[in-house]
BALOBA-1460 file (C-alpha; in Angstrom, 3 decimals):
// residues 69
<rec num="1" residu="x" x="-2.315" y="15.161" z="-22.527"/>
<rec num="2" residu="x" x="-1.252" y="13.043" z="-19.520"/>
<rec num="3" residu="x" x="-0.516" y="14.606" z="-16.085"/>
<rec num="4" residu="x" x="2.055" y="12.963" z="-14.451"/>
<rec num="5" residu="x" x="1.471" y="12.984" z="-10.228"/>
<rec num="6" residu="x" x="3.393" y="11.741" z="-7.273"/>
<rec num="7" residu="x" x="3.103" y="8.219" z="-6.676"/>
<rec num="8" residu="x" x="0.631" y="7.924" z="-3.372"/>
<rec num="9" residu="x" x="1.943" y="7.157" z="-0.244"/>
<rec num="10" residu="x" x="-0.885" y="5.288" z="1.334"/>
<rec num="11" residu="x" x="-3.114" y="2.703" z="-0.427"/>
<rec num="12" residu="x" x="-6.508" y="1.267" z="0.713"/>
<rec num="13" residu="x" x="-6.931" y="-2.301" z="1.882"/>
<rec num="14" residu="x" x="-8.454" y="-3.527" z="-1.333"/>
<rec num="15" residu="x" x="-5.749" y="-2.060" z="-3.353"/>
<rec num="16" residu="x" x="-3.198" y="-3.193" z="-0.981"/>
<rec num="17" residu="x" x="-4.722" y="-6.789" z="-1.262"/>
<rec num="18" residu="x" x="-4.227" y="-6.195" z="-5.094"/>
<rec num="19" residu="x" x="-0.684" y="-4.963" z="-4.951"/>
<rec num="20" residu="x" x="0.736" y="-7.692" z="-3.087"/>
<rec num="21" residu="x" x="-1.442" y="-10.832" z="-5.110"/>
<rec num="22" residu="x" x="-3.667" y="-11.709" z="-1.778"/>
<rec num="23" residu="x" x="-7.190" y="-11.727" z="-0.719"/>
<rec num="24" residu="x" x="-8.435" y="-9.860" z="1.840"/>
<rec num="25" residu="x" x="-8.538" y="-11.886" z="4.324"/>
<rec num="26" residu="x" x="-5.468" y="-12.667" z="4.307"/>
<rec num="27" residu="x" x="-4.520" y="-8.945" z="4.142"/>
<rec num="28" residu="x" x="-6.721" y="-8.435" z="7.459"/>
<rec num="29" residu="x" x="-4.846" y="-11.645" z="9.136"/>
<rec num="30" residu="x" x="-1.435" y="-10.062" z="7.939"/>
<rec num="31" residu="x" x="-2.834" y="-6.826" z="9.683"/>
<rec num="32" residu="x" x="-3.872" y="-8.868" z="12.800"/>
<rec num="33" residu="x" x="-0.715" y="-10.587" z="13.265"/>
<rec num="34" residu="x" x="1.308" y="-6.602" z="13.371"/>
<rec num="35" residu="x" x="2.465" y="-7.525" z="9.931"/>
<rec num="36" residu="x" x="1.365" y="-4.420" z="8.272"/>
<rec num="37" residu="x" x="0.614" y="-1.519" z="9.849"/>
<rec num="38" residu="x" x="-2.374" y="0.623" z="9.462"/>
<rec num="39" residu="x" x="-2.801" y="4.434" z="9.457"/>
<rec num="40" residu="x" x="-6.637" y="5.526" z="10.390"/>
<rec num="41" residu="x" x="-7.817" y="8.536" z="9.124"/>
<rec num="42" residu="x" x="-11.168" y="8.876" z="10.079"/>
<rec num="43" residu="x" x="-12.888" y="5.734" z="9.152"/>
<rec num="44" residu="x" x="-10.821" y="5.076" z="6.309"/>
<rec num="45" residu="x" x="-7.996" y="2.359" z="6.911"/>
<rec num="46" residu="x" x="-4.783" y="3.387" z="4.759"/>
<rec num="47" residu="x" x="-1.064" y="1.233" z="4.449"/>
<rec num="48" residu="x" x="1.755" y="2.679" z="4.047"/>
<rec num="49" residu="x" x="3.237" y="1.770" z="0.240"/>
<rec num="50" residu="x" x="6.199" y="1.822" z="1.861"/>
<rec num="51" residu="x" x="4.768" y="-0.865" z="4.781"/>
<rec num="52" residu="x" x="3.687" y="-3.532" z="1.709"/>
<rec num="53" residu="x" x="7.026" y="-3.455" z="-0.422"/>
<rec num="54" residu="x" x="8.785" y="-4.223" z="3.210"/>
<rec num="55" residu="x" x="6.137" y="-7.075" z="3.719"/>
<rec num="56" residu="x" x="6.715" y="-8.310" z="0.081"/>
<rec num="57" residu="x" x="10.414" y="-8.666" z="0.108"/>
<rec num="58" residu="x" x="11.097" y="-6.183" z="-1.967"/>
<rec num="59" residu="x" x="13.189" y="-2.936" z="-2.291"/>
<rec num="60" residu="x" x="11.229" y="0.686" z="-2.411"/>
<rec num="61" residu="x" x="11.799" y="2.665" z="-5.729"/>
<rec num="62" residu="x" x="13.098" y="5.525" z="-3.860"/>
<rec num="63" residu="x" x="13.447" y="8.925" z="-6.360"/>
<rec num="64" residu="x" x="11.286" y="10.192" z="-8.977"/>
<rec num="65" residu="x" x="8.316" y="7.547" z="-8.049"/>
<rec num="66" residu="x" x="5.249" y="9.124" z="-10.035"/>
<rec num="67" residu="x" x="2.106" y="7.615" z="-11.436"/>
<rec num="68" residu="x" x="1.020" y="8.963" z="-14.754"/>
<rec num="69" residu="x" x="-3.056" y="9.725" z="-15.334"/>
């Protein structure tokens, strides 16, 4: 049976990359420029999901976001 979980709030560079079509380069250059901001935890590098559908031009899904595993 699937669990259904709340959508994550932070995403890794690579999957960031991913969700928004780009390589990672570009990503990092995005990231150098104050584009996108990035939350350090540690030595992990996290963006905000909220950061990337703001950089793509797009609107947020607000309520009831969840991610089904």
């Amino acid at each position: 049976m699937p669990k259904t979980l709340p959508a994550p709030l932070m995403v890794n560079l690579t999957q960031a990359a991913a969700l928004l079509g780009i390589t990672r380069p570009t990503l990092y250059a995005a990231i150098e420029r104050g584009d996108l901001p990035v939350v350090c935890m540690g030595a992990a590098r996290r963006i905000p999901l909220e950061a990337i559908y703001k950089f793509a031009g797009v609107q947020h899904p607000q309520a009831d976001t969840t991610v089904t595993v």
